[in-house]
N, CA, C and O atoms as a Tripos MOL2 file, in Angstrom:
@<TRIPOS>MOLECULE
protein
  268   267    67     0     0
PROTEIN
NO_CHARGES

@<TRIPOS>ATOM
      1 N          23.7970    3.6490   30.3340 N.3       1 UNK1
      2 CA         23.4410    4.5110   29.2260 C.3       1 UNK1
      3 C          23.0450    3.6810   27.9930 C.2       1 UNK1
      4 O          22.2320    3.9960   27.1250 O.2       1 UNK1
      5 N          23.5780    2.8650   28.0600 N.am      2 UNK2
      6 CA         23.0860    1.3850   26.7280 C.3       2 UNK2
      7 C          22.1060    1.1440   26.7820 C.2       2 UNK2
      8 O          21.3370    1.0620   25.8240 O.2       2 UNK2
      9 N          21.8080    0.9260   28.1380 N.am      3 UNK3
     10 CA         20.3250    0.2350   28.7530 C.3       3 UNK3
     11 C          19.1670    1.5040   28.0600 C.2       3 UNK3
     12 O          18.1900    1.4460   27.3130 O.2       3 UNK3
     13 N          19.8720    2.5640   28.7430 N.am      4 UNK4
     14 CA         18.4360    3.9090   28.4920 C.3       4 UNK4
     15 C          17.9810    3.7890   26.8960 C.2       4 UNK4
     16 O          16.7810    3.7540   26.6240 O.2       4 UNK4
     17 N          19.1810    3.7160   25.6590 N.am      5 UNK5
     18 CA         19.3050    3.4020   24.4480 C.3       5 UNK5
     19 C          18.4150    2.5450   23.9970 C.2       5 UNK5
     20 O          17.4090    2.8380   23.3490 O.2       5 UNK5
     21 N          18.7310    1.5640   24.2980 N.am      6 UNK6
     22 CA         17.8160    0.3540   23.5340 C.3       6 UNK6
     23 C          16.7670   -0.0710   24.2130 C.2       6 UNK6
     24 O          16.1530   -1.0770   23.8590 O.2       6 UNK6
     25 N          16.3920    0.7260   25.3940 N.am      7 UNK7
     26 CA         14.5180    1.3180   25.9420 C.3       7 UNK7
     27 C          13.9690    1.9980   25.1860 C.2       7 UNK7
     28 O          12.7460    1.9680   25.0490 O.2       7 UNK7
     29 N          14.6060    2.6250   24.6450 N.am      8 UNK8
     30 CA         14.0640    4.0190   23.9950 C.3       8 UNK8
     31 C          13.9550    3.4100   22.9910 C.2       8 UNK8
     32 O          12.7980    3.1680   22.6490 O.2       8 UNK8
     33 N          14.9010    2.9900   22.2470 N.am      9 UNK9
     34 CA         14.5100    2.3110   20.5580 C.3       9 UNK9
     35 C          13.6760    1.4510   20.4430 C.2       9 UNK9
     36 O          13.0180    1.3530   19.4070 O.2       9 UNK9
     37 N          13.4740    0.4160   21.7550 N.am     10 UNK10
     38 CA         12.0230   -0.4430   21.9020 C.3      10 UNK10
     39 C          11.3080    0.1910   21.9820 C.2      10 UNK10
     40 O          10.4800   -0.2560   21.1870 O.2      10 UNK10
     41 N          10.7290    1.4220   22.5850 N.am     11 UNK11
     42 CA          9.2590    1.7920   22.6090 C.3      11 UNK11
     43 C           9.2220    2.8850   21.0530 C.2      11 UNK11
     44 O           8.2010    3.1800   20.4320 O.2      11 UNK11
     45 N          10.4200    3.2530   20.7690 N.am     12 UNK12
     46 CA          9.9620    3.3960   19.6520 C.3      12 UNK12
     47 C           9.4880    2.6810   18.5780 C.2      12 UNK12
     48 O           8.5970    3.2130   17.9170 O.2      12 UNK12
     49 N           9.9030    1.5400   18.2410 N.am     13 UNK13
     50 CA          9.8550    0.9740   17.4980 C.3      13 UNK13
     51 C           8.1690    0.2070   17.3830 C.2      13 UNK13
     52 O           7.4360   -0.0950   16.4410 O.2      13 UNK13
     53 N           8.0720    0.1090   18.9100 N.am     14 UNK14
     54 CA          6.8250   -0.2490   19.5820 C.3      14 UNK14
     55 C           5.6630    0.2390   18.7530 C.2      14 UNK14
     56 O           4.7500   -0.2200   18.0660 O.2      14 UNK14
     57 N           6.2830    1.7170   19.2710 N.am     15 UNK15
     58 CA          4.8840    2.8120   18.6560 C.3      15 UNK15
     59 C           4.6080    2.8000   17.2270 C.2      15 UNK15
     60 O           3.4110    2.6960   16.9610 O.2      15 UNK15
     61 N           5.4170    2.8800   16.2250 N.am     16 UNK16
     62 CA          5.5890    2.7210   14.7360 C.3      16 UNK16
     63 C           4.5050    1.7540   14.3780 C.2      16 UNK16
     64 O           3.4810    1.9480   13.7230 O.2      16 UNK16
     65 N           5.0470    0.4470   15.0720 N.am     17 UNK17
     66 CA          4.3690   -1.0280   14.6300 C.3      17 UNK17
     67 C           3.0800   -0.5430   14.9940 C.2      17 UNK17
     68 O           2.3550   -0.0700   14.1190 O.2      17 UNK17
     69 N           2.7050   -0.6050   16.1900 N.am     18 UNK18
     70 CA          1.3750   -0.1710   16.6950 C.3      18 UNK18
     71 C           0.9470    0.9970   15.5820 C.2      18 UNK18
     72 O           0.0490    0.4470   14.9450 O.2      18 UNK18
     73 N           1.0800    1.9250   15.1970 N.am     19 UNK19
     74 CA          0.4040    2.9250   14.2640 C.3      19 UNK19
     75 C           0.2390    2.5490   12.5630 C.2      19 UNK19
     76 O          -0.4690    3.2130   11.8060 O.2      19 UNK19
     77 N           0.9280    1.5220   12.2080 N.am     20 UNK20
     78 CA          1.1930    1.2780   10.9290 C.3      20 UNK20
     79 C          -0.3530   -0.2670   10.8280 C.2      20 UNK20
     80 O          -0.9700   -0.5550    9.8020 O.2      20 UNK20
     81 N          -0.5710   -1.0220   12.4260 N.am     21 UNK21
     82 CA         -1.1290   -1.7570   11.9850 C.3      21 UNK21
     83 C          -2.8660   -1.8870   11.6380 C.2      21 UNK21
     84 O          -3.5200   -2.6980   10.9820 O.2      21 UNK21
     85 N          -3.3130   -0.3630   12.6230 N.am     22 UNK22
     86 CA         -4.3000   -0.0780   12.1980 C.3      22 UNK22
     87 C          -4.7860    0.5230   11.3430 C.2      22 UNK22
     88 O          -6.0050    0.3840   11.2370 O.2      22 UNK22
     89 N          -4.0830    1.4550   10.3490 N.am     23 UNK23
     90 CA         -3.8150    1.8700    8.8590 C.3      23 UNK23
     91 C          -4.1830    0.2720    7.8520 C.2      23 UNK23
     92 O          -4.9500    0.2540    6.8890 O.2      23 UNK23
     93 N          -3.5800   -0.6890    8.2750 N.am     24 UNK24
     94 CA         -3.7480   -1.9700    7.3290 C.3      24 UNK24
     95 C          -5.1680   -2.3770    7.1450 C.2      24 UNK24
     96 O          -5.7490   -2.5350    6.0710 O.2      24 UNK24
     97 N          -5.7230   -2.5470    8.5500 N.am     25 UNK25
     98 CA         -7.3390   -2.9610    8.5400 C.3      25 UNK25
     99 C          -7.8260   -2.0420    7.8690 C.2      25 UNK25
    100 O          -8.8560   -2.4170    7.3090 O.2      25 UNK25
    101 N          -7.5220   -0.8510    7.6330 N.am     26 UNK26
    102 CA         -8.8540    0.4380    6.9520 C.3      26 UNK26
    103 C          -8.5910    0.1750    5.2880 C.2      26 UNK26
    104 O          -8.8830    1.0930    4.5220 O.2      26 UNK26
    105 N          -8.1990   -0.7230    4.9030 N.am     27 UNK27
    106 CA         -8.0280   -0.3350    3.4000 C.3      27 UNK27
    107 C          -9.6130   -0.6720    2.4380 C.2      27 UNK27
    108 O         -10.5720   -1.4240    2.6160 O.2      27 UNK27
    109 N          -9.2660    0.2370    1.4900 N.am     28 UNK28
    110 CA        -10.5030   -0.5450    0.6180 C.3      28 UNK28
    111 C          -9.9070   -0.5030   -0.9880 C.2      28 UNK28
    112 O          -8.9090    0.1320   -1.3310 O.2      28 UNK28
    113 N         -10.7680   -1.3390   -1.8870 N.am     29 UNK29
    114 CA        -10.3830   -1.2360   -3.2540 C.3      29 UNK29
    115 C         -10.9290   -1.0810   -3.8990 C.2      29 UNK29
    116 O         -11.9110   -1.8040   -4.0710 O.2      29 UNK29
    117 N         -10.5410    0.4050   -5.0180 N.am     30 UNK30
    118 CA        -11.3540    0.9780   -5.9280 C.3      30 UNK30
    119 C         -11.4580    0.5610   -7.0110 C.2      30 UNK30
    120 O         -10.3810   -0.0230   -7.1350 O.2      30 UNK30
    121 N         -12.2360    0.3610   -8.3590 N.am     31 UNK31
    122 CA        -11.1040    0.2050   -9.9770 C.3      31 UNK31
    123 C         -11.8120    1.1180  -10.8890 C.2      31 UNK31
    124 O         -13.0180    1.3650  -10.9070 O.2      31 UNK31
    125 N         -10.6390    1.6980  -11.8340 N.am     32 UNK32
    126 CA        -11.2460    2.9400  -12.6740 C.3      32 UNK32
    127 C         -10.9950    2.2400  -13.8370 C.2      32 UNK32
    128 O         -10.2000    1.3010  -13.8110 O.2      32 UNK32
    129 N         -11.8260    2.7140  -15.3320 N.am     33 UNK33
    130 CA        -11.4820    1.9190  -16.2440 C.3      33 UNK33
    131 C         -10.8440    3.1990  -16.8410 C.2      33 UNK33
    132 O         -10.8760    4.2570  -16.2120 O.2      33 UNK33
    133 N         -10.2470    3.0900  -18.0960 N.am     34 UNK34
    134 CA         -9.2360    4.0980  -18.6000 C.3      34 UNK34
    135 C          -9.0020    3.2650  -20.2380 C.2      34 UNK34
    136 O          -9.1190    2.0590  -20.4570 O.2      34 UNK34
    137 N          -8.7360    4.0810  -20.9760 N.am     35 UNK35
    138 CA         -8.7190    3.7540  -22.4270 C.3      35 UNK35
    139 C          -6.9670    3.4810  -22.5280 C.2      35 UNK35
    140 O          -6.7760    2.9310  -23.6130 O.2      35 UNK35
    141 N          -6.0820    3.6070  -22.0360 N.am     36 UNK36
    142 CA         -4.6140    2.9540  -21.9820 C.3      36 UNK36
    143 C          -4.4880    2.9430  -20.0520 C.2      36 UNK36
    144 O          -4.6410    3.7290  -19.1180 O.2      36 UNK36
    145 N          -4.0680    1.3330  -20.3170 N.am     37 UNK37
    146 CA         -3.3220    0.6590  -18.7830 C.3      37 UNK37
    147 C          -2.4080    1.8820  -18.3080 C.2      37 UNK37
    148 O          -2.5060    2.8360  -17.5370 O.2      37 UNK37
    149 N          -1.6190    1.4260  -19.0440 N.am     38 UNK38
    150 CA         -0.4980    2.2270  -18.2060 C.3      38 UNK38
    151 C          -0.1720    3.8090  -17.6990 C.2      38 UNK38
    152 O           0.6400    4.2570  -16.8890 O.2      38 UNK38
    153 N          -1.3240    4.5190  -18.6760 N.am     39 UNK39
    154 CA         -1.2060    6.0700  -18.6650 C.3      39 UNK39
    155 C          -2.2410    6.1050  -17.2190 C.2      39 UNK39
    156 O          -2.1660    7.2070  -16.6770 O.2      39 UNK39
    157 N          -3.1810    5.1290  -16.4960 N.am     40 UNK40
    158 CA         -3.9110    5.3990  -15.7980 C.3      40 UNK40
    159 C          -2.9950    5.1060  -14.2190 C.2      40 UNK40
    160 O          -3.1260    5.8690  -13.2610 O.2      40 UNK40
    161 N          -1.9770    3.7290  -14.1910 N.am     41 UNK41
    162 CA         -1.4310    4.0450  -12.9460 C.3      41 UNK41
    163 C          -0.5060    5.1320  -12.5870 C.2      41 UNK41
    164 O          -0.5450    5.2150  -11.3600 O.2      41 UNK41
    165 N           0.2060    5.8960  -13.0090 N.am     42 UNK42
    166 CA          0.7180    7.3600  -12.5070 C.3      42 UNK42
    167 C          -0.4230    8.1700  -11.7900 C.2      42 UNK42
    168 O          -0.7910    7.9950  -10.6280 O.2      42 UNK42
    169 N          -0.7230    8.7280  -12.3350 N.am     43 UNK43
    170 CA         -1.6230    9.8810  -11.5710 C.3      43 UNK43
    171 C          -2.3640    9.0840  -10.1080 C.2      43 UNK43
    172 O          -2.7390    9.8880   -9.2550 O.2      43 UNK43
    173 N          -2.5320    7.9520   -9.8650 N.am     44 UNK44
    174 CA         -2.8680    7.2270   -8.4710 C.3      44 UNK44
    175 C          -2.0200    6.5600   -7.8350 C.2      44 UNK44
    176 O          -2.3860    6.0460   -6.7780 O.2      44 UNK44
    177 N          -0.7500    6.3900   -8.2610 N.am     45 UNK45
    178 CA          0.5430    6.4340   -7.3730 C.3      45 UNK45
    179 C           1.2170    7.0880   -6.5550 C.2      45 UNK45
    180 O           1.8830    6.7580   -5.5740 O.2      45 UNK45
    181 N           0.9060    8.4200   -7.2230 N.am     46 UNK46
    182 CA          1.3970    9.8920   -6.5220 C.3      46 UNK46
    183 C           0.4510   10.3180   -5.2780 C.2      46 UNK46
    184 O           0.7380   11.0060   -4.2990 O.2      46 UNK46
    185 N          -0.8000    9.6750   -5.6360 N.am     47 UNK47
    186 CA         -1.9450   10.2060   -4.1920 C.3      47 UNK47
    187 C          -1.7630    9.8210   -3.0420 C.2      47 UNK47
    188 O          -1.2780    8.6980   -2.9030 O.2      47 UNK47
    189 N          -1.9840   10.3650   -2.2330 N.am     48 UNK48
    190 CA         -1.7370   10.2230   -0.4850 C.3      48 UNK48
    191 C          -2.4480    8.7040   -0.4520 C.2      48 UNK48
    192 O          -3.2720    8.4610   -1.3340 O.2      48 UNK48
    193 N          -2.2000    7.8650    0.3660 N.am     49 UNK49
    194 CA         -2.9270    6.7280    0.6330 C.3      49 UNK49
    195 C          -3.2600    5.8020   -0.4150 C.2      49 UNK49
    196 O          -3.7070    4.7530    0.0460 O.2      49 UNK49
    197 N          -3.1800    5.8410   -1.9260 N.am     50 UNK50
    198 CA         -3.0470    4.9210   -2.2940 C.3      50 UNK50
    199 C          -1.7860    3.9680   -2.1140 C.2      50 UNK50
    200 O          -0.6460    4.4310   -2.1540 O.2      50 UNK50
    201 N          -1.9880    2.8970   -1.9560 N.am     51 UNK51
    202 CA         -1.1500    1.7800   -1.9660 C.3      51 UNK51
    203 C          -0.6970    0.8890   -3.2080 C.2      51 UNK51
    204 O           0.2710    0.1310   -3.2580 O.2      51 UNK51
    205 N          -1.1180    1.0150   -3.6510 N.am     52 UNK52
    206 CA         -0.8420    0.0980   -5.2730 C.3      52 UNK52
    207 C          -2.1070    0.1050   -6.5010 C.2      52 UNK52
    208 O          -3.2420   -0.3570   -6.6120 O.2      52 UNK52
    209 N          -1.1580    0.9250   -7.3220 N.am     53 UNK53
    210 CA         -2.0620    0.5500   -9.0740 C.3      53 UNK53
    211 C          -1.6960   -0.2060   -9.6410 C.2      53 UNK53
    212 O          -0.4960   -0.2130   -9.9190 O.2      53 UNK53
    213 N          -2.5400   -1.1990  -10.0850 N.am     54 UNK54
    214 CA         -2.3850   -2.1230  -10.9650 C.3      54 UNK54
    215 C          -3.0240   -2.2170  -12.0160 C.2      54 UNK54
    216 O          -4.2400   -2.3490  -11.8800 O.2      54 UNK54
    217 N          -2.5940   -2.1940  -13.0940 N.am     55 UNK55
    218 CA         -2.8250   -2.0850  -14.9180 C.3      55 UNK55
    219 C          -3.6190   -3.6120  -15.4430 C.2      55 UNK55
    220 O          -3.0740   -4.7090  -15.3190 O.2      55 UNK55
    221 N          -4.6390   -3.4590  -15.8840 N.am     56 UNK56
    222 CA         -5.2690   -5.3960  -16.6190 C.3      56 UNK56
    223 C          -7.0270   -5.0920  -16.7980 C.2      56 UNK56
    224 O          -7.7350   -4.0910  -16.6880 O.2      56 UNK56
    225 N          -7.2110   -6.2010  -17.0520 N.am     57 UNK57
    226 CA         -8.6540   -6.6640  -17.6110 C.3      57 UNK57
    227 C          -8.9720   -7.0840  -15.8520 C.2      57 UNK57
    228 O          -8.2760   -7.5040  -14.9280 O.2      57 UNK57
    229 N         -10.4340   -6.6980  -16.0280 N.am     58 UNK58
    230 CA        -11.1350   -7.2680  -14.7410 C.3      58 UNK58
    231 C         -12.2710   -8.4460  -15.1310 C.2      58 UNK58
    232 O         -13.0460   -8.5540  -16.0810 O.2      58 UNK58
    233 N         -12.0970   -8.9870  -14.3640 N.am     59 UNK59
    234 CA        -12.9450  -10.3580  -14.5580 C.3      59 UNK59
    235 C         -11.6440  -12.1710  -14.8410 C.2      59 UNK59
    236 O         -10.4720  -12.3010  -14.4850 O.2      59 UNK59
    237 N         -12.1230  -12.7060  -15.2260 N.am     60 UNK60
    238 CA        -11.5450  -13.8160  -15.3940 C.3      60 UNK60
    239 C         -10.8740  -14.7920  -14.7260 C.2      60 UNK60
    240 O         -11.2400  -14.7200  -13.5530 O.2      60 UNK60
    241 N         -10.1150  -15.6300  -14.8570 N.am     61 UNK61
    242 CA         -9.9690  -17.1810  -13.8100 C.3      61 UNK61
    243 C          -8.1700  -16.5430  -13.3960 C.2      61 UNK61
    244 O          -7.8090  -16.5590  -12.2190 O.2      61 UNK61
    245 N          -7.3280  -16.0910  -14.3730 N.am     62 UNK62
    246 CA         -5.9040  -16.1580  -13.9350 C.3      62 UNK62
    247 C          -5.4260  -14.5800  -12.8950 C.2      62 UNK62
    248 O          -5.8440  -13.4250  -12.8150 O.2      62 UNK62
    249 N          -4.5240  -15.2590  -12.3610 N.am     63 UNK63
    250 CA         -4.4570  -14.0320  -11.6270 C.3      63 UNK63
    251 C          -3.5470  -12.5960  -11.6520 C.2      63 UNK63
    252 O          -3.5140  -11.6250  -10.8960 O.2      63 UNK63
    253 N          -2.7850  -12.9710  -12.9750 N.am     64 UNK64
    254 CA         -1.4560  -12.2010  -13.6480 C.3      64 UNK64
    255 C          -2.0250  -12.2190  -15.6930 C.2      64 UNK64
    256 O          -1.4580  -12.9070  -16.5410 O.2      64 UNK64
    257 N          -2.9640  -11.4740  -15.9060 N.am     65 UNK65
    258 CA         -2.5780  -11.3790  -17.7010 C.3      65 UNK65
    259 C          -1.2350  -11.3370  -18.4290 C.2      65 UNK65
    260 O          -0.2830  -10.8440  -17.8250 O.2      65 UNK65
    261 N          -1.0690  -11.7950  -19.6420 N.am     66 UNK66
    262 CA         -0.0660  -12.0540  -20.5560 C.3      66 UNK66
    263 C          -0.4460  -11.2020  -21.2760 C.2      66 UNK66
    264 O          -1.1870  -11.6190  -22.1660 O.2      66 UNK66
    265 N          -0.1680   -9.6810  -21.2800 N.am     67 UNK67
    266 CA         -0.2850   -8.7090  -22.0530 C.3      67 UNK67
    267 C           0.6960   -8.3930  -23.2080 C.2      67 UNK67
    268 O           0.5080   -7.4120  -23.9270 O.2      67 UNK67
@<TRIPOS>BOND
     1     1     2 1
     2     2     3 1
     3     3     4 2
     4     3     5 am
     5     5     6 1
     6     6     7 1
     7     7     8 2
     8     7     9 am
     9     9    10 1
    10    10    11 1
    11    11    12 2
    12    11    13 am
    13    13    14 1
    14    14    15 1
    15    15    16 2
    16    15    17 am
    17    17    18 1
    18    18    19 1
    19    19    20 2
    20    19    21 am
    21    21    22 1
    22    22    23 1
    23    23    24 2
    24    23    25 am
    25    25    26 1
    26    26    27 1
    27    27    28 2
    28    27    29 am
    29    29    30 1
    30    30    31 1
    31    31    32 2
    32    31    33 am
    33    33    34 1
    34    34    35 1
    35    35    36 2
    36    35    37 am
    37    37    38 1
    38    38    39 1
    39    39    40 2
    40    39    41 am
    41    41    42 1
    42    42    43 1
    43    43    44 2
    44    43    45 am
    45    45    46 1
    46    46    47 1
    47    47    48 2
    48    47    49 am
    49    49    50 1
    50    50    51 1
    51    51    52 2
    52    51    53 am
    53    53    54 1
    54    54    55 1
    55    55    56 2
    56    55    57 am
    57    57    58 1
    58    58    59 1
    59    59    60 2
    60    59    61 am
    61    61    62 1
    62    62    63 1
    63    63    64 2
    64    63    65 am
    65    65    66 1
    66    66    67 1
    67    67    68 2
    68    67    69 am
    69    69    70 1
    70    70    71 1
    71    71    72 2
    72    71    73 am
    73    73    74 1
    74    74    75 1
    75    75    76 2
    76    75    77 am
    77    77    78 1
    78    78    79 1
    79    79    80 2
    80    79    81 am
    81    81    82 1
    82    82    83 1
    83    83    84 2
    84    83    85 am
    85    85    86 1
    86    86    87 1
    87    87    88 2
    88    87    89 am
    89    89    90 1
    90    90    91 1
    91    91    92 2
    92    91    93 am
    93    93    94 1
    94    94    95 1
    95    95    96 2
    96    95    97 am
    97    97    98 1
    98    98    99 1
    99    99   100 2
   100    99   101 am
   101   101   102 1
   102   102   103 1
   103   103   104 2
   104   103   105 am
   105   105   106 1
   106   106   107 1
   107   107   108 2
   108   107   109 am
   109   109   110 1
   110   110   111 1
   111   111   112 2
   112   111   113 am
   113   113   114 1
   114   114   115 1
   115   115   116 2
   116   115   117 am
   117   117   118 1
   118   118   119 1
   119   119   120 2
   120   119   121 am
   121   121   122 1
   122   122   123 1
   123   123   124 2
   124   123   125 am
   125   125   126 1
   126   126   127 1
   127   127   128 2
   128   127   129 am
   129   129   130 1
   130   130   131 1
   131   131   132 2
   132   131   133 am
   133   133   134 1
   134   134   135 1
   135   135   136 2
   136   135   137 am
   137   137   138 1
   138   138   139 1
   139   139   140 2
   140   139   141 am
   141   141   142 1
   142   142   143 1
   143   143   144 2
   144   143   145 am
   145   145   146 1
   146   146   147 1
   147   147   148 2
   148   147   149 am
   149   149   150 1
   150   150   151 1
   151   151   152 2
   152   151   153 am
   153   153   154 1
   154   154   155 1
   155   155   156 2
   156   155   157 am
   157   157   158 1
   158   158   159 1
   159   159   160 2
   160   159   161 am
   161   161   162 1
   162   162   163 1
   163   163   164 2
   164   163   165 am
   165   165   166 1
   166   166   167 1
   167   167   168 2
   168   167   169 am
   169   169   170 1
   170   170   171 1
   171   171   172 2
   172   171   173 am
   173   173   174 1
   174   174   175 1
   175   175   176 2
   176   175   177 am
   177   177   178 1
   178   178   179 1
   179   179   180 2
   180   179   181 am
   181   181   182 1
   182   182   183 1
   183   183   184 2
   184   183   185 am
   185   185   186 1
   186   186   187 1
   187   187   188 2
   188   187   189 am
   189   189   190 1
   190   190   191 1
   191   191   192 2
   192   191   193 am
   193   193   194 1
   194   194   195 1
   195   195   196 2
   196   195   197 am
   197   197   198 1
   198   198   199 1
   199   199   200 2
   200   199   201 am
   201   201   202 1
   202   202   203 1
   203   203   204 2
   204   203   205 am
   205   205   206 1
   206   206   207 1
   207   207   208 2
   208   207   209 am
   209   209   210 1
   210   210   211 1
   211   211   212 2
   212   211   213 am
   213   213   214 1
   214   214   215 1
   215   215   216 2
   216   215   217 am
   217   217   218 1
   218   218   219 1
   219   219   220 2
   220   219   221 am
   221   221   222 1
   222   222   223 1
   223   223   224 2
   224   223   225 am
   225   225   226 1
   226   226   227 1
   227   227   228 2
   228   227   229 am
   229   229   230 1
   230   230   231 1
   231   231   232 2
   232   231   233 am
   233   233   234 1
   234   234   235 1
   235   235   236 2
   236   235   237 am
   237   237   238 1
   238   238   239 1
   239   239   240 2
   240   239   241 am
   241   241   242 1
   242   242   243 1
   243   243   244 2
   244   243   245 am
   245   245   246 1
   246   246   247 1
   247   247   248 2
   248   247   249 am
   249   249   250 1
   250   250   251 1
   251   251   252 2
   252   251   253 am
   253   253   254 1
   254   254   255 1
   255   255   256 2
   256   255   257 am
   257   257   258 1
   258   258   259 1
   259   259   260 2
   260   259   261 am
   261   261   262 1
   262   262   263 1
   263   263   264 2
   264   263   265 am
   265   265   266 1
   266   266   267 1
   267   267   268 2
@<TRIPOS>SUBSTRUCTURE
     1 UNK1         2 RESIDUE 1 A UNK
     2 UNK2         6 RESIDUE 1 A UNK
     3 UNK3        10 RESIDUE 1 A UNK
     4 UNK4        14 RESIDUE 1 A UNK
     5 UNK5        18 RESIDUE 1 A UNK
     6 UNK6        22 RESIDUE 1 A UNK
     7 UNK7        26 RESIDUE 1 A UNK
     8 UNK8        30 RESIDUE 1 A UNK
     9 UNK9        34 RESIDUE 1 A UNK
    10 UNK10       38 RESIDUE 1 A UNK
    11 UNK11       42 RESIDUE 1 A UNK
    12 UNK12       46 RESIDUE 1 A UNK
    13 UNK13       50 RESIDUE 1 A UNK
    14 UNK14       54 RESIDUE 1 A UNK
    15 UNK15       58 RESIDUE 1 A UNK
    16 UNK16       62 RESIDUE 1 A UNK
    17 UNK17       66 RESIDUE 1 A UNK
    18 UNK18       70 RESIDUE 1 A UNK
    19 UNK19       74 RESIDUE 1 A UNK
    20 UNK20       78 RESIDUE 1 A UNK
    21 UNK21       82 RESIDUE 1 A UNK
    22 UNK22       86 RESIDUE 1 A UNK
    23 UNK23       90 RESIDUE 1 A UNK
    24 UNK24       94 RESIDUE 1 A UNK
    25 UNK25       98 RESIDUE 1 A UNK
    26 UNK26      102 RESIDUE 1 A UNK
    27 UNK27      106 RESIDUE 1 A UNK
    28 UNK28      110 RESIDUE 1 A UNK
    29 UNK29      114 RESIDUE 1 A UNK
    30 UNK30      118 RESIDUE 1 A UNK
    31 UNK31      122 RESIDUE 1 A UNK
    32 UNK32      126 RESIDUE 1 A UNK
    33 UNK33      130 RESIDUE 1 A UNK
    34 UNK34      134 RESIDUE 1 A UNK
    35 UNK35      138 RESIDUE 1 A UNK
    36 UNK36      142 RESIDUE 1 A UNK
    37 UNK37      146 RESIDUE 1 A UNK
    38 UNK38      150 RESIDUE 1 A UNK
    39 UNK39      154 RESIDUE 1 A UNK
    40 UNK40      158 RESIDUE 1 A UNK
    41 UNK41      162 RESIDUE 1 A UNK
    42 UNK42      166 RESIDUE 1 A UNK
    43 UNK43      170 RESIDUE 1 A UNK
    44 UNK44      174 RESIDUE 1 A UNK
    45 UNK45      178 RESIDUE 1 A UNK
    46 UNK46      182 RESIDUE 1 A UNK
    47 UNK47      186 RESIDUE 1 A UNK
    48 UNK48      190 RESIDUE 1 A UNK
    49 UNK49      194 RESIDUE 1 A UNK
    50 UNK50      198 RESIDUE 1 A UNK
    51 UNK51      202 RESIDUE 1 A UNK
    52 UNK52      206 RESIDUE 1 A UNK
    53 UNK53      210 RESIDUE 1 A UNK
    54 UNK54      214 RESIDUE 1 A UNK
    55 UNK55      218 RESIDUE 1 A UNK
    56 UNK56      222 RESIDUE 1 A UNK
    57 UNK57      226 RESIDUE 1 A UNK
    58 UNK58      230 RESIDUE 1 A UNK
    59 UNK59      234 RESIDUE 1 A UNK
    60 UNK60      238 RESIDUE 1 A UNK
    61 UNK61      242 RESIDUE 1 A UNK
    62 UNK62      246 RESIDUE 1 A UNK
    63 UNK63      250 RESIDUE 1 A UNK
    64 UNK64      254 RESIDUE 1 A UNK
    65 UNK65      258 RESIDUE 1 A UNK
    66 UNK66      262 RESIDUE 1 A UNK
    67 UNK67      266 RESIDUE 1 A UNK
């Protein structure tokens, strides 16, 4: 009965990995400009499928601003 257990939790676990890794390849990246940073990441946090807002200036050499 152990055995049947931790079959079952392998192919589950199986399936998860497998469904989560072709979701990764489909991504793309948008950028909106907005008159305040921070009032613009909420409202695209909450949306289905976004993955991360990030607040800054576009363009330039560093990869983190000192705001």
């Amino acid at each position: 009965m152990k055995n049947l257990k931790f079959i079952f939790l392998l192919l589950l676990f199986s399936c998860i990995s497998l469904g989560t890794s072709d979701m990764s390849q489909n991504t793309e990246k948008a950028y909106f400009a907005g008159g305040c940073f921070w009032c613009m990441e909420p409202p695209f946090e909450v949306l289905d499928g976004v993955l991360e807002a990030t607040s800054g200036y576009m363009g330039g050499e560093t990869r983190k601003s000192n705001l």
